[in-house]
py3Dmol code that shows the C-alpha trace and the ligand (Angstrom):
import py3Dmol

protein = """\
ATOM      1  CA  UNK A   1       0.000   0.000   0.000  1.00  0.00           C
ATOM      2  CA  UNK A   2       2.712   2.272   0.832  1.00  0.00           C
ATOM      3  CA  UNK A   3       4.380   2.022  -2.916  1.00  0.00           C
ATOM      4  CA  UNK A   4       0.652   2.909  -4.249  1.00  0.00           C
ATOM      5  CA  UNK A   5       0.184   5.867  -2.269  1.00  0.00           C
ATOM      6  CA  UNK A   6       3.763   7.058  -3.341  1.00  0.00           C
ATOM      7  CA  UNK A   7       2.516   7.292  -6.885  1.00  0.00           C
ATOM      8  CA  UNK A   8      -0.570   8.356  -6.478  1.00  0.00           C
ATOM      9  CA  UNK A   9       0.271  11.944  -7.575  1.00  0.00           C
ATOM     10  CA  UNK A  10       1.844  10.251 -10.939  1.00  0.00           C
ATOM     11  CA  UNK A  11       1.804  11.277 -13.844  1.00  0.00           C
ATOM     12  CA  UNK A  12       2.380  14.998 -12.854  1.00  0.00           C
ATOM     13  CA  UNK A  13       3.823  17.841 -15.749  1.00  0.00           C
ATOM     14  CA  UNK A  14       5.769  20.535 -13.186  1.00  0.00           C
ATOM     15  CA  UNK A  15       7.985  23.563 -13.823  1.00  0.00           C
ATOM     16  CA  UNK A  16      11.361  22.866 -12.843  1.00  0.00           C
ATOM     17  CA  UNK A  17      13.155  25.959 -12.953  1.00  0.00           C
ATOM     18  CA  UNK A  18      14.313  27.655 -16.416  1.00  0.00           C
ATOM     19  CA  UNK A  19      14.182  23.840 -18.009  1.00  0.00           C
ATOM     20  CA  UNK A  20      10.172  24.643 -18.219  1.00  0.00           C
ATOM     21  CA  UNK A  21       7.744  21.831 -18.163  1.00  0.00           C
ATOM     22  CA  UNK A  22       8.411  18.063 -17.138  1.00  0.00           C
ATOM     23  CA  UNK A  23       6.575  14.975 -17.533  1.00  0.00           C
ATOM     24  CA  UNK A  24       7.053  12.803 -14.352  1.00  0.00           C
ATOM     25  CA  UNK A  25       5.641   9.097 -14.910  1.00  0.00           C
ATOM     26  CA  UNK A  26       5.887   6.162 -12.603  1.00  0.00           C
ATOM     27  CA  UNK A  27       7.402   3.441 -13.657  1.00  0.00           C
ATOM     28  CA  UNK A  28       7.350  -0.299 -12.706  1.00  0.00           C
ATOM     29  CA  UNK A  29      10.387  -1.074 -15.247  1.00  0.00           C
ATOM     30  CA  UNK A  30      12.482   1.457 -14.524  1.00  0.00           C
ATOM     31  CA  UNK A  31      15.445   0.808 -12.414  1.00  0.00           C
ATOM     32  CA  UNK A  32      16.624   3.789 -11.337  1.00  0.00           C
ATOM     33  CA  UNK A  33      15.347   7.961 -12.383  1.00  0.00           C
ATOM     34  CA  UNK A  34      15.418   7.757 -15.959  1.00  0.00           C
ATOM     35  CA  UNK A  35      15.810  11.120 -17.413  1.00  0.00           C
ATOM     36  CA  UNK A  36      14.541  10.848 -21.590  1.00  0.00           C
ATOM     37  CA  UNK A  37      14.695  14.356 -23.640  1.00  0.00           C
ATOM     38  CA  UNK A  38      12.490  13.798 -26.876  1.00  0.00           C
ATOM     39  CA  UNK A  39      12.731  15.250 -29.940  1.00  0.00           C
ATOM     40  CA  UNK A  40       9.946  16.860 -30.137  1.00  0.00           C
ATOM     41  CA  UNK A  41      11.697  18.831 -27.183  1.00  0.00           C
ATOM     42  CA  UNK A  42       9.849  17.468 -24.045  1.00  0.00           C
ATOM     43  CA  UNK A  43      11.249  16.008 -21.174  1.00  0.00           C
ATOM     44  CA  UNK A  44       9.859  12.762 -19.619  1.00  0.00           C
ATOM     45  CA  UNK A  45      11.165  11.494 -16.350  1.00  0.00           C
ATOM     46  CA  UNK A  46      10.145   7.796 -15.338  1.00  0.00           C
ATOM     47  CA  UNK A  47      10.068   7.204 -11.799  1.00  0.00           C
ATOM     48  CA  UNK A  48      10.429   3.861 -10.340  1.00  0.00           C
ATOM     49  CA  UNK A  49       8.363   2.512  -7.727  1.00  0.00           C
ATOM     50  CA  UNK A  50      10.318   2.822  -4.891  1.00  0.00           C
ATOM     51  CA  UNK A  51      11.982   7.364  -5.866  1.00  0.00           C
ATOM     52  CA  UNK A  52       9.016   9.754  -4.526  1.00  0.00           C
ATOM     53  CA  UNK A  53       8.630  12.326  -7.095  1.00  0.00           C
ATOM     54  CA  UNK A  54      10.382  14.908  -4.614  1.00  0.00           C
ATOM     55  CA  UNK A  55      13.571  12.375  -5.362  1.00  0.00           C
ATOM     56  CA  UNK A  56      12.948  13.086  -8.915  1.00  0.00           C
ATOM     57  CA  UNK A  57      12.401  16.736  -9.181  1.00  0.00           C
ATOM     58  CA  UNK A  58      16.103  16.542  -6.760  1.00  0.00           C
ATOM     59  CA  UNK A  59      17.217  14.369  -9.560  1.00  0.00           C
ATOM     60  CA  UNK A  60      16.335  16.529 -12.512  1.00  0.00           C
ATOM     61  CA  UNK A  61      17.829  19.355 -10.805  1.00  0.00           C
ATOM     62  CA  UNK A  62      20.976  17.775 -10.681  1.00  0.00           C
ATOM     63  CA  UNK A  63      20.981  17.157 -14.135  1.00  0.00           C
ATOM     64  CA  UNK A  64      20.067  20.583 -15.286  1.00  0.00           C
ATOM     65  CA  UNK A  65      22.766  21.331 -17.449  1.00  0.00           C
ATOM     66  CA  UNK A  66      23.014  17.918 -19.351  1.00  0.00           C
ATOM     67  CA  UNK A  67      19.221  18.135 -20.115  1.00  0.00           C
ATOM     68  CA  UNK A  68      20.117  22.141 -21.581  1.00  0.00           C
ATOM     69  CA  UNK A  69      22.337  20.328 -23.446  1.00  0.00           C
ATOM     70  CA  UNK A  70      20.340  17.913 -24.955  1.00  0.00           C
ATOM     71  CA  UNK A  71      17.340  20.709 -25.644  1.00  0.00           C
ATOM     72  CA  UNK A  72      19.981  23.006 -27.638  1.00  0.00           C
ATOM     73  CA  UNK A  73      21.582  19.924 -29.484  1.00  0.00           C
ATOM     74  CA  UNK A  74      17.305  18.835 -30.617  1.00  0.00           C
ATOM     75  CA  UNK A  75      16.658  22.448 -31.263  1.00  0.00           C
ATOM     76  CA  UNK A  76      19.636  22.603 -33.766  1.00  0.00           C
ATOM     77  CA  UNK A  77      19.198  19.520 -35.595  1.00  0.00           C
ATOM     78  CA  UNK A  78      15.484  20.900 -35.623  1.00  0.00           C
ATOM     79  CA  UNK A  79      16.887  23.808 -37.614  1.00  0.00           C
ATOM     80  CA  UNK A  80      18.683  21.955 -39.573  1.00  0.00           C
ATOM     81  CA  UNK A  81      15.909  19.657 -40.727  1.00  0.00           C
ATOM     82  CA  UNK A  82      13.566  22.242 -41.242  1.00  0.00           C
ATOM     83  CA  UNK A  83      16.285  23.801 -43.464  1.00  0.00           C
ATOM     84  CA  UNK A  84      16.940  20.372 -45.526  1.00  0.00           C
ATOM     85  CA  UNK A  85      13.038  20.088 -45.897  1.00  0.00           C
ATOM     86  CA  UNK A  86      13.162  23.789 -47.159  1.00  0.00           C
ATOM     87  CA  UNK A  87      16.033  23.182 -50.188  1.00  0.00           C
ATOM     88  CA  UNK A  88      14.186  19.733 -51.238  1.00  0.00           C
ATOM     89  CA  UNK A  89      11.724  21.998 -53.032  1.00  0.00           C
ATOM     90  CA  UNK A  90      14.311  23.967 -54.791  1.00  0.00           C
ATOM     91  CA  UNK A  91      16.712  21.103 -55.906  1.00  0.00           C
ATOM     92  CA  UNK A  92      18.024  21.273 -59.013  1.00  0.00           C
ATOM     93  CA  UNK A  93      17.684  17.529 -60.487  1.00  0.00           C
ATOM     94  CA  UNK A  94      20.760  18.451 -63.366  1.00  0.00           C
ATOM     95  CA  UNK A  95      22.871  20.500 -60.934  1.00  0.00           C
ATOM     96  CA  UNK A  96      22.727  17.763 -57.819  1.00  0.00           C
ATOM     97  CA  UNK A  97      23.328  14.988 -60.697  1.00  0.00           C
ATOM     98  CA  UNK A  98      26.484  16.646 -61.385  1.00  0.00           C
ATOM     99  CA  UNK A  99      27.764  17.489 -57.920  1.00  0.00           C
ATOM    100  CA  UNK A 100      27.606  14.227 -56.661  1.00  0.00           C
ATOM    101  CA  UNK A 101      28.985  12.043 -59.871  1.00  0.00           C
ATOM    102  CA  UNK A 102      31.807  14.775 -60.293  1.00  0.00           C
ATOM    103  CA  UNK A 103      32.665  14.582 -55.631  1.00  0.00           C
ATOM    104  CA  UNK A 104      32.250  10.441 -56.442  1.00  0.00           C
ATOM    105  CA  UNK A 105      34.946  10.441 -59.556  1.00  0.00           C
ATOM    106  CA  UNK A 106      37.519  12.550 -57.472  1.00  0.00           C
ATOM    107  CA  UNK A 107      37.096  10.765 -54.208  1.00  0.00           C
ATOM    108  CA  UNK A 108      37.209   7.480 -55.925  1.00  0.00           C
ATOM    109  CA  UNK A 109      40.612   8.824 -57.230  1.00  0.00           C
ATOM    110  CA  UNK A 110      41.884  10.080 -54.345  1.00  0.00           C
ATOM    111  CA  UNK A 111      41.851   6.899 -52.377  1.00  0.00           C
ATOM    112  CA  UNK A 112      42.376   4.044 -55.345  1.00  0.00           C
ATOM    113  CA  UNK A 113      38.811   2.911 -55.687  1.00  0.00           C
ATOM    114  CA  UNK A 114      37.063   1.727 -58.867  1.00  0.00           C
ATOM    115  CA  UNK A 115      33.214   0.768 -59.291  1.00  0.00           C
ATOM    116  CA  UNK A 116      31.005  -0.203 -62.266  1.00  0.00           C
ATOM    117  CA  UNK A 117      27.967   2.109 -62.822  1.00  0.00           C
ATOM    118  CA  UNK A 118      26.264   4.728 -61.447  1.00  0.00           C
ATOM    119  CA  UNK A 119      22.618   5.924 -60.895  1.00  0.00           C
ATOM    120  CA  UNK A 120      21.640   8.753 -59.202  1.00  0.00           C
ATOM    121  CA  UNK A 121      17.777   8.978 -58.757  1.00  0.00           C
ATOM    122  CA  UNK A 122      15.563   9.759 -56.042  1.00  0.00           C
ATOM    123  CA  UNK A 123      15.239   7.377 -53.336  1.00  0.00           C
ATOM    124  CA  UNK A 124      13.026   7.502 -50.267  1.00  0.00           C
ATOM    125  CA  UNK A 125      14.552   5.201 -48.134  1.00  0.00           C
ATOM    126  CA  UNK A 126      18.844   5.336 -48.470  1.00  0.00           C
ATOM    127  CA  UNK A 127      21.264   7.354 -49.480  1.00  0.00           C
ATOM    128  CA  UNK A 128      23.275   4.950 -51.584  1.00  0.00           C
ATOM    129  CA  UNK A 129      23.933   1.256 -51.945  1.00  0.00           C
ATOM    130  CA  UNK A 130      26.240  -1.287 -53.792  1.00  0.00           C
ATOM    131  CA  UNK A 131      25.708  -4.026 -56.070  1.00  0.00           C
ATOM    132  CA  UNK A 132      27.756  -7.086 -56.031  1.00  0.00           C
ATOM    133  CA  UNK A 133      29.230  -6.001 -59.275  1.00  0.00           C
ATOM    134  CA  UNK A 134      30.139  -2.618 -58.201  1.00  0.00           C
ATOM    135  CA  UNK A 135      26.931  -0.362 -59.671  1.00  0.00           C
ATOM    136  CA  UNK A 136      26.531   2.356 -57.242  1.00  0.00           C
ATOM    137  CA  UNK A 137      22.940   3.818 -57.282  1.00  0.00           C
ATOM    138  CA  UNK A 138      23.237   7.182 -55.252  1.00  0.00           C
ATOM    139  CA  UNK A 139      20.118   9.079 -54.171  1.00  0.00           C
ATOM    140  CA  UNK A 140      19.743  12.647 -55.801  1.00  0.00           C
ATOM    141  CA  UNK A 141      18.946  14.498 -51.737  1.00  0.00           C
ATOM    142  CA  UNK A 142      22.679  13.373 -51.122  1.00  0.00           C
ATOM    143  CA  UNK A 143      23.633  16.919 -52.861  1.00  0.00           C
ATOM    144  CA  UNK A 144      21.378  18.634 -50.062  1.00  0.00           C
ATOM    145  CA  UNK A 145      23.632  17.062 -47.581  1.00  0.00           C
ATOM    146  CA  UNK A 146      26.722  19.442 -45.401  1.00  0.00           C
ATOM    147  CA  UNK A 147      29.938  18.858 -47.901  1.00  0.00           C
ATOM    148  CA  UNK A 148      31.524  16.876 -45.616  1.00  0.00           C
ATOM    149  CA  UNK A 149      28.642  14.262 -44.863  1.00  0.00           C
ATOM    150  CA  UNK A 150      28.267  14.090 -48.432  1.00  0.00           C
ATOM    151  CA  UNK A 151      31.930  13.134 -48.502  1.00  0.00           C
ATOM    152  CA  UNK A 152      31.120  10.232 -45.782  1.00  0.00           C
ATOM    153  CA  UNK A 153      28.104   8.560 -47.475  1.00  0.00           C
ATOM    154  CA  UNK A 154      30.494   9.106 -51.055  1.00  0.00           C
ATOM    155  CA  UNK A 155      33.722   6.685 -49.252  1.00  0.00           C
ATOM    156  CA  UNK A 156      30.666   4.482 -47.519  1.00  0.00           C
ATOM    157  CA  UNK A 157      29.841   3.225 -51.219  1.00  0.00           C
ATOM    158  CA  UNK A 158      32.745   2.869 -52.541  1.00  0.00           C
ATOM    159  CA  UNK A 159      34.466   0.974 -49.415  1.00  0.00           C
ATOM    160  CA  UNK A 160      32.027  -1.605 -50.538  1.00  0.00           C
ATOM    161  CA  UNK A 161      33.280  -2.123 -53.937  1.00  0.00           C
ATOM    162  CA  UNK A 162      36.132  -3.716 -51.135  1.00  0.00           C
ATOM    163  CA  UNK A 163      33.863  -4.549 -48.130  1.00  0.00           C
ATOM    164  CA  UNK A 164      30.163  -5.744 -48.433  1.00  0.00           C
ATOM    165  CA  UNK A 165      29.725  -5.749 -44.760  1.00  0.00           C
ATOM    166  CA  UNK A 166      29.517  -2.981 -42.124  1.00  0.00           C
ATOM    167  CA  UNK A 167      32.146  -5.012 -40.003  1.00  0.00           C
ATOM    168  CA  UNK A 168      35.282  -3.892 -37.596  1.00  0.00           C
ATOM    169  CA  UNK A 169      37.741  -3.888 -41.429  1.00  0.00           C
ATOM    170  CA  UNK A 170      34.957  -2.028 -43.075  1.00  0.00           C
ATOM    171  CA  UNK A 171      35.042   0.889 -40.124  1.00  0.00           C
ATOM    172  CA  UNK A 172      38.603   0.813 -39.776  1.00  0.00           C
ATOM    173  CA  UNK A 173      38.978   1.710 -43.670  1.00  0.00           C
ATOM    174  CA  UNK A 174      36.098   4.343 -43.132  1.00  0.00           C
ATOM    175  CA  UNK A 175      37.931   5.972 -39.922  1.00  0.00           C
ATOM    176  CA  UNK A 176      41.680   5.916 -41.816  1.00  0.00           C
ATOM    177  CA  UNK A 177      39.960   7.974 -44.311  1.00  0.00           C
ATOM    178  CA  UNK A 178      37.623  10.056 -41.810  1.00  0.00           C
ATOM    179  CA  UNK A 179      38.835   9.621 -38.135  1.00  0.00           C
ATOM    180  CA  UNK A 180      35.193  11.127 -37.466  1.00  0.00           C
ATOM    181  CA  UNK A 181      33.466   9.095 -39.384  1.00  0.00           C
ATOM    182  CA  UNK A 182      31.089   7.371 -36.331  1.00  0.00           C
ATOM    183  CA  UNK A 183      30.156  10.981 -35.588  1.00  0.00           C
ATOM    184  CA  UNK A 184      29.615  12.241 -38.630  1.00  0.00           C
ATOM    185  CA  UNK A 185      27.726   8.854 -39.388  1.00  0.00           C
ATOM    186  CA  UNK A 186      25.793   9.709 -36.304  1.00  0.00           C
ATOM    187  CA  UNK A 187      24.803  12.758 -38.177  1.00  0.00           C
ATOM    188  CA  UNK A 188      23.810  11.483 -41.438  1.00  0.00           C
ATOM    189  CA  UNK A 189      21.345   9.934 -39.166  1.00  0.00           C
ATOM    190  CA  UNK A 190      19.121  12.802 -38.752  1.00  0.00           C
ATOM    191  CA  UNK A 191      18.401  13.472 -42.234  1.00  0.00           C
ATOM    192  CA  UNK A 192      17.675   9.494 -42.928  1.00  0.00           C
ATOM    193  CA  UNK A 193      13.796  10.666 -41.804  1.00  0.00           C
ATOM    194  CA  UNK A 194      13.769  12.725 -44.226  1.00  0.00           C
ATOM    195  CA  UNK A 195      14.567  10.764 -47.048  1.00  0.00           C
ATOM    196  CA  UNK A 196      10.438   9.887 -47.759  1.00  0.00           C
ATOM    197  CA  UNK A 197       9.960  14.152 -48.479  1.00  0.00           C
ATOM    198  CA  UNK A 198       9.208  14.337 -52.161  1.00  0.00           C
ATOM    199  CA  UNK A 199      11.100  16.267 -54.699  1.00  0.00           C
TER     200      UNK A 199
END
"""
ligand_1 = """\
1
ZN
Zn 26.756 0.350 -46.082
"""
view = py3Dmol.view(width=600, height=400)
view.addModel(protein, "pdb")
view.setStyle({"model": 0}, {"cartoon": {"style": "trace"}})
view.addModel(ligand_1, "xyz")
view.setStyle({"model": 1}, {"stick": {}})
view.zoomTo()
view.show()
């Protein structure tokens, strides 16, 4: 009875401090606080059964800074969505064609690889993918992309023409080439959703 009555106040949104609104929910499969920032910039807090919610709210405080963080890291690659979404309508289907065959033919150069074919078109679910006999088919949005992710997703192919797998030789030729490349693979990431946006 004394867990219940613990809870009862549960689900509860409160202000803490500057970080605004918080969802508080109790939780029977949480193990400990769990602090979750969503992207859609609201903060849930799962409680487990045995934290009050005045443990929580302690909790959250604690973690102030970290959540700020997280907020200002969502808002940006908000910005930067909204931006991507923005230059879809605006893309140039001969320009992008260009850009990307012409960055593919130099980095292929640059680092000694070779492939068969290559397609560019618009795809709504990758950027790029490999045949077993070396065709690349490239999606078209890839020219919306920051230079240097474009660069990433660019190697990524053509590594395959070497490496059909995604395995520990695979990364290690992907990180000689880009030391960053599980960060900036990370950040390809956030533009994979919006891959489905029509031309
Ligand atoms: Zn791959």
């Amino acid at each position: 009875m004394r867990t219940l009555k613990k809870h009862q106040e549960l689900p509860a949104v409160i202000n803490v401090d500057s970080l605004g609104p918080i969802t508080f929910v109790s939780s029977s499969r949480a193990r400990r606080i769990n602090i979750s920032v969503k992207t859609s910039g609201g903060v849930r807090v799962a409680v487990p059964k045995r934290a009050t919610l005045k443990e929580a709210r302690q909790f959250v405080l604690s973690k102030q800074t970290w959540i700020e963080k997280q907020l200002t890291r969502l808002t940006r690659i908000q910005d930067e969505a909204n931006k991507f979404s923005e230059k879809i309508k605006e893309l140039d289907i001969d320009k992008a064609s260009n850009k990307i065959a012409t960055r593919l033919h130099e980095l292929a150069q640059e680092h000694g690889f070779s492939y068969n074919k290559l397609t560019i078109r618009n795809q709504k679910t990758r950027w790029g993918s490999c045949s077993a006999k070396n065709n690349l088919s490239l999606n078209i949005k890839l020219a919306l992309l920051p230079d240097e992710l474009l660069d990433l997703v660019l190697i990524h192919e053509l590594i395959h023409t070497k490496i059909r797998n995604h395995g520990p030789e695979f990364w290690q030729m992907l990180e000689k080439i880009y030391p960053l490349a599980r960060e900036l693979d990370r950040q390809i990431n956030k533009y994979s959703g919006l891959l489905h946006l029509p031309l």
